[in-house]
C-alpha positions as CSV (number, residue, x, y, z in Angstrom):
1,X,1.0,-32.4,-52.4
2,X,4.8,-32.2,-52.3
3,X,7.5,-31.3,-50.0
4,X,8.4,-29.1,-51.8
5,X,4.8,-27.4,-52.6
6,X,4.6,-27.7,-48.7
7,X,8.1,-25.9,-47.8
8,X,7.3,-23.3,-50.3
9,X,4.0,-22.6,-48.6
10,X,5.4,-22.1,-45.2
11,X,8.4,-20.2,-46.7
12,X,10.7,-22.5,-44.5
13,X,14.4,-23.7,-45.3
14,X,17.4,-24.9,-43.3
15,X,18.4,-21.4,-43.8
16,X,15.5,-19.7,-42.4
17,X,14.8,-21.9,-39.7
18,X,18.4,-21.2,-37.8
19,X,17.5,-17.7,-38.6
20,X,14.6,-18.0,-37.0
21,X,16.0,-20.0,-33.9
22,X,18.6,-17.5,-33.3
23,X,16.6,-14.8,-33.0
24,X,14.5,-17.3,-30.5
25,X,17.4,-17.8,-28.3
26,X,18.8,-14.1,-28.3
27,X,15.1,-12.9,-27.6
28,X,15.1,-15.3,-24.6
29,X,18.6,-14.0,-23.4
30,X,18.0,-10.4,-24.1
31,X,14.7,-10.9,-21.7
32,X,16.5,-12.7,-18.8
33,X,18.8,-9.4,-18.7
34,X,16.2,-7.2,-18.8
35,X,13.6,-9.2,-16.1
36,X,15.2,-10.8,-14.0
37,X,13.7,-14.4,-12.5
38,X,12.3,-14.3,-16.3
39,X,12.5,-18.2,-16.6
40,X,11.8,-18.5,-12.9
41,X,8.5,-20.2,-11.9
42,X,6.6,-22.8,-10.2
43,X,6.8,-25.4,-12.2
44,X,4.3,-27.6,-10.3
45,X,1.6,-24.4,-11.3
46,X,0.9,-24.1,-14.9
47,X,-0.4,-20.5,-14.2
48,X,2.6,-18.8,-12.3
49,X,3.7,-15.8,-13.3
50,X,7.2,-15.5,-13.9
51,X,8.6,-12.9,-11.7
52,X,9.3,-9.4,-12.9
53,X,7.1,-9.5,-15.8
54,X,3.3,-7.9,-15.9
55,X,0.0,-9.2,-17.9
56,X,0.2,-5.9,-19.7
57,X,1.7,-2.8,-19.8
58,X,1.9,-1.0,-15.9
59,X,1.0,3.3,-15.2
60,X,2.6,2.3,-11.9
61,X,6.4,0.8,-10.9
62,X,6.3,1.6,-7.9
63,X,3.6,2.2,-4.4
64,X,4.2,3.8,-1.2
65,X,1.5,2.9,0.8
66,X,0.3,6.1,3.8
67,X,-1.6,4.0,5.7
68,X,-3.4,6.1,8.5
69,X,-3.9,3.4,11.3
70,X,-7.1,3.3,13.4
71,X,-9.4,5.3,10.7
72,X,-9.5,8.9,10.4
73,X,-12.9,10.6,10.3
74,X,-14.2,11.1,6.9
75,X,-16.7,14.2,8.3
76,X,-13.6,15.4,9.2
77,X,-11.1,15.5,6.7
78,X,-12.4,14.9,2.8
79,X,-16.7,14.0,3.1
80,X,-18.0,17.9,4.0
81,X,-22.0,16.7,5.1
82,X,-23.3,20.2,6.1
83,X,-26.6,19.0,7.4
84,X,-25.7,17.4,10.0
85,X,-24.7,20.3,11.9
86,X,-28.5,21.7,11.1
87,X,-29.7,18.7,12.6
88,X,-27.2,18.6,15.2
89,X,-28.3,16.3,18.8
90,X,-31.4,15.0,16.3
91,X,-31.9,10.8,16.2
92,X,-31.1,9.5,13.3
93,X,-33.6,8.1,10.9
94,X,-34.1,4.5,11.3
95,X,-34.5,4.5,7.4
96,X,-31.3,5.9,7.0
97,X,-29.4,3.7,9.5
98,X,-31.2,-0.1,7.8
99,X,-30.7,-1.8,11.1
100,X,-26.8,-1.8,10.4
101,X,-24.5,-3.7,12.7
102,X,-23.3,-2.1,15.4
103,X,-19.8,-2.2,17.3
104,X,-20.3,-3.3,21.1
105,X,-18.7,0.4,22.0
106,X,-22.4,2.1,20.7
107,X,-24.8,-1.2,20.9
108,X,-26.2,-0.1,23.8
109,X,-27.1,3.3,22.9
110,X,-30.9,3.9,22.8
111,X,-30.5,7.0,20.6
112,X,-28.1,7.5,18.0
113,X,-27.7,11.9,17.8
114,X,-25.9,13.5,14.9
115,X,-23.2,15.6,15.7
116,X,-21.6,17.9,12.5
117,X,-18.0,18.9,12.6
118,X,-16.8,21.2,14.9
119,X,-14.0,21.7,11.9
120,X,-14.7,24.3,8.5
121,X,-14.5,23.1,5.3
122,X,-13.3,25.0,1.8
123,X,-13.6,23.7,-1.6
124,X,-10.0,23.7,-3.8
125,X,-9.3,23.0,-6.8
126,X,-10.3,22.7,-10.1
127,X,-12.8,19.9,-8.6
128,X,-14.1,22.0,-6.2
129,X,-13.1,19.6,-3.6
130,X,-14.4,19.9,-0.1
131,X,-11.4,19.5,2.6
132,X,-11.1,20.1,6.2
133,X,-9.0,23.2,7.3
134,X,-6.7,21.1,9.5
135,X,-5.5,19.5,6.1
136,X,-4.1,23.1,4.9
137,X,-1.3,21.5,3.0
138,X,-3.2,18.7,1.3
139,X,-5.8,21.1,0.4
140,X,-2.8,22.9,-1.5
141,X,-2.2,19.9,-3.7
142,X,-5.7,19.5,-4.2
143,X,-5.2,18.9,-8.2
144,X,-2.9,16.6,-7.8
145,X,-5.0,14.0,-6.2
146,X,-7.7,11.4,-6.7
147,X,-10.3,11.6,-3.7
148,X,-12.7,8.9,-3.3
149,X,-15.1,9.4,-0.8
150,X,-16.8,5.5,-1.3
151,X,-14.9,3.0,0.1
152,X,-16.4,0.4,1.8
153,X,-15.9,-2.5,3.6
154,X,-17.9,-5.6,5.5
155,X,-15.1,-5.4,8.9
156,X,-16.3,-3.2,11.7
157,X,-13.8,-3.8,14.2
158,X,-10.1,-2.8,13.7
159,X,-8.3,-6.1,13.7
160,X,-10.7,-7.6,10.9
161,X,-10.8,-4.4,9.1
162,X,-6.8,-3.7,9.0
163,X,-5.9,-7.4,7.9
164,X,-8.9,-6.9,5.1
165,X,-7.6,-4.1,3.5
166,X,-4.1,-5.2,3.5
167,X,-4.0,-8.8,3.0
168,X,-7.5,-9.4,1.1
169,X,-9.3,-11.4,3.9
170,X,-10.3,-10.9,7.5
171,X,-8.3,-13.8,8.7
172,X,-4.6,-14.2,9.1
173,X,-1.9,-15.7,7.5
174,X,-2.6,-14.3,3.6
175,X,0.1,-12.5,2.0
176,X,-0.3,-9.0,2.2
177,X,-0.4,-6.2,-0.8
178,X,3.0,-6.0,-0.9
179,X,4.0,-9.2,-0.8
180,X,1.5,-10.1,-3.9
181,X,3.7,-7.2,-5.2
182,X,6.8,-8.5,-4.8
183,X,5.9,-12.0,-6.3
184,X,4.3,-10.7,-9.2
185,X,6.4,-8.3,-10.7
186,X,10.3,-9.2,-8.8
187,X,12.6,-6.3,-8.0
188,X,14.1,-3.5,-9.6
189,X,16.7,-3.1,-6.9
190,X,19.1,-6.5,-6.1
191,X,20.7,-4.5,-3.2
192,X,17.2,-3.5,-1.3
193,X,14.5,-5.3,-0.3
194,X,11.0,-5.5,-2.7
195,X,8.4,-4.7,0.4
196,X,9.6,-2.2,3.4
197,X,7.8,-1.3,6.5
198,X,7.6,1.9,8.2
199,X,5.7,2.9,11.5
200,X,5.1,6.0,13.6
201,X,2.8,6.6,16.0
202,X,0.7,10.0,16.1
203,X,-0.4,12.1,19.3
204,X,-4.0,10.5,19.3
205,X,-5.8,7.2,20.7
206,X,-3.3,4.6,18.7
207,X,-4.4,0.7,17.5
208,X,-1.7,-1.3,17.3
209,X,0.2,-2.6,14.2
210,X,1.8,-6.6,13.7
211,X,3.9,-8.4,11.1
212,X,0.7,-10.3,9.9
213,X,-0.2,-7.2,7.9
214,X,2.9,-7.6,6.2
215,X,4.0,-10.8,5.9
216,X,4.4,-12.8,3.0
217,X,1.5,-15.5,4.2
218,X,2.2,-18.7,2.3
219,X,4.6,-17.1,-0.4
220,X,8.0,-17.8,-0.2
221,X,9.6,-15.7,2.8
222,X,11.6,-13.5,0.1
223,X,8.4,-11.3,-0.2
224,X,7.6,-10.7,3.3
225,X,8.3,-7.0,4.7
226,X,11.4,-5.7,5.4
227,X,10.7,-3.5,9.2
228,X,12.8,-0.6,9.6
229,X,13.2,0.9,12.8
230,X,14.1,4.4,14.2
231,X,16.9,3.2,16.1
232,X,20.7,3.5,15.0
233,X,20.1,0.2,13.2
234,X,17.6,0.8,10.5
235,X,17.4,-2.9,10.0
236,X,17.5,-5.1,12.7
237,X,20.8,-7.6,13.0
238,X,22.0,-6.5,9.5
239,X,25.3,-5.0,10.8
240,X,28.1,-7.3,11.7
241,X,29.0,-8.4,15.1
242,X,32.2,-6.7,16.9
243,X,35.1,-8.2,15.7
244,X,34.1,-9.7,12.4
245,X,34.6,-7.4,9.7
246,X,33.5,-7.8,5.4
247,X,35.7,-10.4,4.2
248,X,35.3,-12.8,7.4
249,X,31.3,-12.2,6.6
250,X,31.9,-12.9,2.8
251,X,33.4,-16.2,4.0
252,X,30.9,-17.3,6.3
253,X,28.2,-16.5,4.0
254,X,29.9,-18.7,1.1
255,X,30.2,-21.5,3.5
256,X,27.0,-21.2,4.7
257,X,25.5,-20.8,1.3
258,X,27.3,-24.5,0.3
259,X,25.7,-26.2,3.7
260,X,22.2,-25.0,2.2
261,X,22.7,-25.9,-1.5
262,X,23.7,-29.2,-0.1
263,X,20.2,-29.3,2.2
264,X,18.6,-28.0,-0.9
265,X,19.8,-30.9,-3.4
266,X,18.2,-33.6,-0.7
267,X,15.2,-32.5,0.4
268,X,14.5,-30.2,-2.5
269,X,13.1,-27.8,0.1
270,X,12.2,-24.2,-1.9
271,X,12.8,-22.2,1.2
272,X,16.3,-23.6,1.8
273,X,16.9,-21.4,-1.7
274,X,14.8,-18.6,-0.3
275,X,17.2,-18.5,3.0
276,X,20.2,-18.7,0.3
277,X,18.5,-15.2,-1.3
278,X,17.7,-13.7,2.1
279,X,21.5,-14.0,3.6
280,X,22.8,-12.8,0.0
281,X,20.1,-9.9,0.5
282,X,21.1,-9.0,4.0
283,X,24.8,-8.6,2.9
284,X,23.9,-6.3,0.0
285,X,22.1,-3.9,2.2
286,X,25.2,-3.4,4.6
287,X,25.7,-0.8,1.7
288,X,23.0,0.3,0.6
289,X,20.3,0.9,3.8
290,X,22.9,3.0,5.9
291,X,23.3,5.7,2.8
292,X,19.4,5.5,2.0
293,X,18.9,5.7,5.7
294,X,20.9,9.2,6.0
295,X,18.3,12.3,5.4
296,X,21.0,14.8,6.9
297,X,22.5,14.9,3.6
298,X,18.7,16.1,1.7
299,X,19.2,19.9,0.4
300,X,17.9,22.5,2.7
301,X,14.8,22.9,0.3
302,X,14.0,19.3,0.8
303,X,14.1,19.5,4.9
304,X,11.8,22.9,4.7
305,X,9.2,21.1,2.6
306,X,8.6,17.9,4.7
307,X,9.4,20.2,7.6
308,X,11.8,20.1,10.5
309,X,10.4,16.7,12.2
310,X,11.9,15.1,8.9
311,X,15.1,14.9,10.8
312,X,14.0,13.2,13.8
313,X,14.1,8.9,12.8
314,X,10.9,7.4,13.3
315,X,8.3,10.6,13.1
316,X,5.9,10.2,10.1
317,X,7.4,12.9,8.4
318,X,11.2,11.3,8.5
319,X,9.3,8.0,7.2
320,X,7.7,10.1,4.1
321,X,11.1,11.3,2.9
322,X,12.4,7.9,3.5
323,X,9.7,6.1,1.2
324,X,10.6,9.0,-1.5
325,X,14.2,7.8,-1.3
326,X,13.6,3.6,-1.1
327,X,11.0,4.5,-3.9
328,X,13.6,6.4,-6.4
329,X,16.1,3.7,-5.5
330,X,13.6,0.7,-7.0
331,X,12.0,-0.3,-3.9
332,X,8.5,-2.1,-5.5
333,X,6.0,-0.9,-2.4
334,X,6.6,1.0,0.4
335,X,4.4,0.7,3.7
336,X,3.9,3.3,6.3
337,X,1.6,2.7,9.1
338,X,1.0,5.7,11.5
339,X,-1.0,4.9,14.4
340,X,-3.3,7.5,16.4
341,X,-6.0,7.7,14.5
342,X,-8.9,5.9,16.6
343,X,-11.2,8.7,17.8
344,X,-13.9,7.7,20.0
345,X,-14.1,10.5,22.4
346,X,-12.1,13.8,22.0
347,X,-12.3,13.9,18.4
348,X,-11.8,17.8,18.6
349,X,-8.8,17.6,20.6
350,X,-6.7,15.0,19.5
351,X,-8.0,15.2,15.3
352,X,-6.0,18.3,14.4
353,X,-2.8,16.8,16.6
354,X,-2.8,13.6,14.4
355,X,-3.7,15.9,11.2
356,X,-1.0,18.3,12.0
357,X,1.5,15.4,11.9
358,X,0.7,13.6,8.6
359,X,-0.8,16.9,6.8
360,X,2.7,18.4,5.6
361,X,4.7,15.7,5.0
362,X,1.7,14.0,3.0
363,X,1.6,16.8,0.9
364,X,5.1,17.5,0.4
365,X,5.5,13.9,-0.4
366,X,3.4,14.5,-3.7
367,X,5.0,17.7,-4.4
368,X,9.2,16.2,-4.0
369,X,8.0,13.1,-6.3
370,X,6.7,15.9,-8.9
371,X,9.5,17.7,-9.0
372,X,11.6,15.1,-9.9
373,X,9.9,13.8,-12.5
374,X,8.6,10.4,-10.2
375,X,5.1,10.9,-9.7
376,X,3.9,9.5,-13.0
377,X,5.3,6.0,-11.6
378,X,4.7,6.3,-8.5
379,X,1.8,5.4,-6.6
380,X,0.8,6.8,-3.4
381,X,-2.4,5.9,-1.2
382,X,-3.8,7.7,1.9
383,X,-6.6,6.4,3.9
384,X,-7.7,4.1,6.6
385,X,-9.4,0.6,7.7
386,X,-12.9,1.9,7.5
387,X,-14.7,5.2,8.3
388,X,-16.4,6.9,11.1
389,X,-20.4,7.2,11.9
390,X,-22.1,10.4,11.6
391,X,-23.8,10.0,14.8
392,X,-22.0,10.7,18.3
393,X,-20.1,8.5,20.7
394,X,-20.5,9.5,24.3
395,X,-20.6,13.6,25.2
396,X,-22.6,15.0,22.6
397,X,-20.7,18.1,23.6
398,X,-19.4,19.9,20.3
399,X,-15.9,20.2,22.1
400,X,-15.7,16.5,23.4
401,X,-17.4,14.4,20.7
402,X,-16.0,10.9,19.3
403,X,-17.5,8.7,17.0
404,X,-17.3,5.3,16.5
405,X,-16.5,2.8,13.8
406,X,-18.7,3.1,10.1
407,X,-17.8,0.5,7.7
408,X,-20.5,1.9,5.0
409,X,-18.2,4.3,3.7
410,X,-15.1,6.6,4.3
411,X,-12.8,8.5,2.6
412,X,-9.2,8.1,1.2
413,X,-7.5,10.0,-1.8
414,X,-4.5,8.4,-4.3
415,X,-1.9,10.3,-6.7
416,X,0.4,9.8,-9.4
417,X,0.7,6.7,-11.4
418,X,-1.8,6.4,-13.4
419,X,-4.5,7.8,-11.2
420,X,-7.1,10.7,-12.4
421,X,-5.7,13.7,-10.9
422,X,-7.6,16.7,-9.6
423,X,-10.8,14.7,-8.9
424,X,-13.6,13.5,-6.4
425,X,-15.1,9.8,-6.8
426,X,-18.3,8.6,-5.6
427,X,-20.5,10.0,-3.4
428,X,-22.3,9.6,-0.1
429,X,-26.2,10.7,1.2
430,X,-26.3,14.2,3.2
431,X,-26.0,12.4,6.4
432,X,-22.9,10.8,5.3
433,X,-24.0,7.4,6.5
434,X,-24.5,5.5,2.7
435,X,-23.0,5.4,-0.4
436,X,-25.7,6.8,-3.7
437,X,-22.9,6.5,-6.5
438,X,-20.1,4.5,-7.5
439,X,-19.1,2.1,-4.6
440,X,-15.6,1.1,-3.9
441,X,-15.3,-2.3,-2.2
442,X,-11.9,-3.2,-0.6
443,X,-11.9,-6.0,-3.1
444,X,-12.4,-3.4,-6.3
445,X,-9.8,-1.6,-4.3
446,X,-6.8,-4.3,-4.5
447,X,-8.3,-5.2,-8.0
448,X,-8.0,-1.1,-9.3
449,X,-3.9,-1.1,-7.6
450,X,-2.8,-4.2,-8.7
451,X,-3.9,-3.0,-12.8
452,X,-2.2,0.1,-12.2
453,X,0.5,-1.8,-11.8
454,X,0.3,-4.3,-14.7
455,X,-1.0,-7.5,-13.1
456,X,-4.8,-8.8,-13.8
457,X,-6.1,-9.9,-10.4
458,X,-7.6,-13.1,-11.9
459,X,-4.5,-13.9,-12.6
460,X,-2.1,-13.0,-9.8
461,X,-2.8,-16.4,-8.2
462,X,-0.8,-18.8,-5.9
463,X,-2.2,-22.5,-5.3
464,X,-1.7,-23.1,-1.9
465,X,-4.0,-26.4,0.0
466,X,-5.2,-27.5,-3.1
467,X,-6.8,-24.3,-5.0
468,X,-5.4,-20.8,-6.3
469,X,-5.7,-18.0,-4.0
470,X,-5.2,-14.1,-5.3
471,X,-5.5,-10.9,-3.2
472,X,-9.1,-10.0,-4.2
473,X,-9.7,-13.8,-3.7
474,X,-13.4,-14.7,-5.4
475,X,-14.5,-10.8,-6.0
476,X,-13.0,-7.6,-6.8
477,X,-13.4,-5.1,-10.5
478,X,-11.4,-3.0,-11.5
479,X,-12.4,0.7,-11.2
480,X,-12.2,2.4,-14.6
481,X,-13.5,5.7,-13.5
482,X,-10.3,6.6,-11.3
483,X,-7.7,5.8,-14.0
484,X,-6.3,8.5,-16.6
């Protein structure tokens, strides 16, 4: 056969193939611009992802994360069980319970009495959802949201359970959701961190919060979470010293940044370029945190939705509207923890305190990312580290009852980005105790968020001590029955 049978075959000349190579190379510019860290990557991995791009097309840019700290009651708030206020004070079955494992708070207790809620419930919605009266204003948005009343997971203590569902494994020192986030899919805003932190603390019994349930693990310290506080420094030791004012920092900075490229051309040391990008980072955000950081300048009409608290620094309510403004500015996940949630005596009292501080703000979170067209792409979880059991805790008293930690199932609800909306998932047994349709493991959990946002979970990997590790680790399916 000849060449020239052969070059008429694959329609190839000189001609074409510069063609063809020029469009190659503008393709590979044109991509660089548009996803930045494009031809980034480990080299010594075969299967990194370069940053910034997704296995396949994302419902979700962005997350903020309402994480309620120390597990709100799911008999209170989103599971309505009815029967157990009939069988009130009455054991329960053996046959229900299966011998689970029990917390060393309630191992000693020879009877285990049911105790319904002291709290009404209403259905709303075109679902028909079931919802707590001390959650008036999420009841409102009832359409809007994705309630799934099956999540499960193995942890029965706080610690284990709250570094589970935020990292992927009971142990420490795994990177946590956002910081998978942040090296998956890189950053849409060079002035502002990829992962931010938020805390408040509620008026309830409160379990305590620590960087490992945001740090970055064995990633590169660029993903780790960014803390911001409620003090007049957002960010802690971002502003410049007295005396030293831009230019004098600019200087510093470029002399520093020299010192480390030179420590980075000898030892070859990845997080010498990582410390490069955090001090570049840091002096970007001198601009950009302090204006994100101001909510006195929200319209009126913003203030009276998230309420008045909005205006007080560090209340849960300031930290919703926050996350609404570092989520329209690019910021890939936002993380609130609000503590006061841990209910083992006193639910009555202390339940519609903690309610009455997340309740508005929650819902008027949904509502301000509606109206502005950002809901779509955003996001937003609500729930806890585990449940609560349906039996009582102590007084049996139906003004002072607490209950105690249930792993078996619980309640949280999701909106926007990509999520059904206007629906109830799963379902539990009348005593509220097991789970009788469609299960939600923490690991089908992390698998469901991270395809909402474009990434496969197989393959969101990192090797690390020899072998890949990924946020759902060796488990984890993707839920189909939660997504539009």
């Amino acid at each position: 056969m000849s060449n020239e049978f052969l070059q008429h075959r694959l329609n190839i000349n000189r001609r074409h193939f510069l063609g063809k190579l020029s469009l190659g190379i503008g393709s590979v510019a044109l991509g660089s611009l548009l996803v930045p860290g494009l031809l980034e990557g480990d080299a010594s991995d075969e299967l990194a992802l370069p940053l910034g791009l997704p296995h396949f097309a994302p419902k979700a840019k962005r997350i903020i994360y309402l994480f309620q700290n120390g597990a709100p009651s799911q008999l209170e708030s989103f599971d309505y069980k009815p029967m157990l206020r009939t069988m009130h004070g009455q054991d329960l079955p053996e046959s229900i319970r299966q011998g689970q494992r029990l917390t060393g708070m309630t191992s000693e207790q020879k009877k285990f009495p049911l105790v319904g809620s002291k709290f009404n419930f209403k259905q709303y919605g075109q679902s028909g959802a079931w919802i707590s009266e001390i959650f008036p204003h999420i009841a409102s948005i009832a359409d809007d949201i994705c309630i799934v009343k099956t999540m499960h997971t193995e942890a029965i203590n706080h610690d284990p359970a709250l570094t589970f569902i935020q990292t992927g494994a009971q142990q420490g020192n795994r990177p946590s959701m956002g910081a998978w986030l942040s090296y998956g899919l890189g950053s849409e805003n060079q002035n502002l961190p990829n992962f931010c932190v938020l805390l408040s603390r509620g008026r309830g019994n409160g379990q305590g919060v620590y960087s490992k349930l945001w740090t970055n693990g064995f990633l590169d310290s660029i993903h780790q979470g960014v803390q911001f506080s409620a003090s007049e420094e957002p960010v802690l030791y971002l502003n410049n010293p007295d005396g030293t004012d831009a230019q004098s920092r600019r200087r510093m900075l470029d002399k520093l940044s020299a010192l480390n490229s030179m420590n980075y051309d000898e030892f070859g040391d990845p997080e010498i370029k990582t410390k490069i990008q955090q001090y570049e980072m840091a002096y970007r955000m001198q601009t950009a945190v302090p204006e994100l950081t101001d909510l006195s300048k929200e319209p009126e009409s913003v203030i009276r939705m998230y309420g008045a608290d909005c205006l007080i620094p560090g209340t849960y309510a300031a930290n919703c509207l926050l996350a609404r403004k570092l989520s329209e500015a690019g910021v890939r996940f936002v993380q609130l923890y609000h503590q006061g949630w841990d209910q083992h005596g006193n639910l009555v009292g202390e339940m519609p305190l903690q309610a009455q501080d997340v309740d508005r703000a929650s819902a008027a979170l949904i509502t301000d990312l509606k109206q502005r067209g950002l809901l779509e792409e955003t996001l937003v979880i609500w729930g806890g580290e585990f449940g609560r059991t349906n039996y009582c805790q102590g007084d049996l008293s139906p003004e002072n009852y607490g209950r105690d930690h249930h792993p078996r199932c619980y309640s949280i609800w999701m909106a926007g980005g990509g999520v059904k909306s206007g629906i109830v998932f799963g379902e539990t047994d009348e005593f509220g105790y097991n789970i009788i349709e469609n299960p939600v493991h923490i690991n089908d959990f992390h698998a469901t968020v991270l395809h909402l946002m474009g990434l496969d979970h197989e393959q969101l990997t990192y090797k690390h001590l020899g072998r890949r590790y990924r946020l759902t680790d060796v488990a984890g399916k993707v839920i189909p029955g939660i997504i539009a």
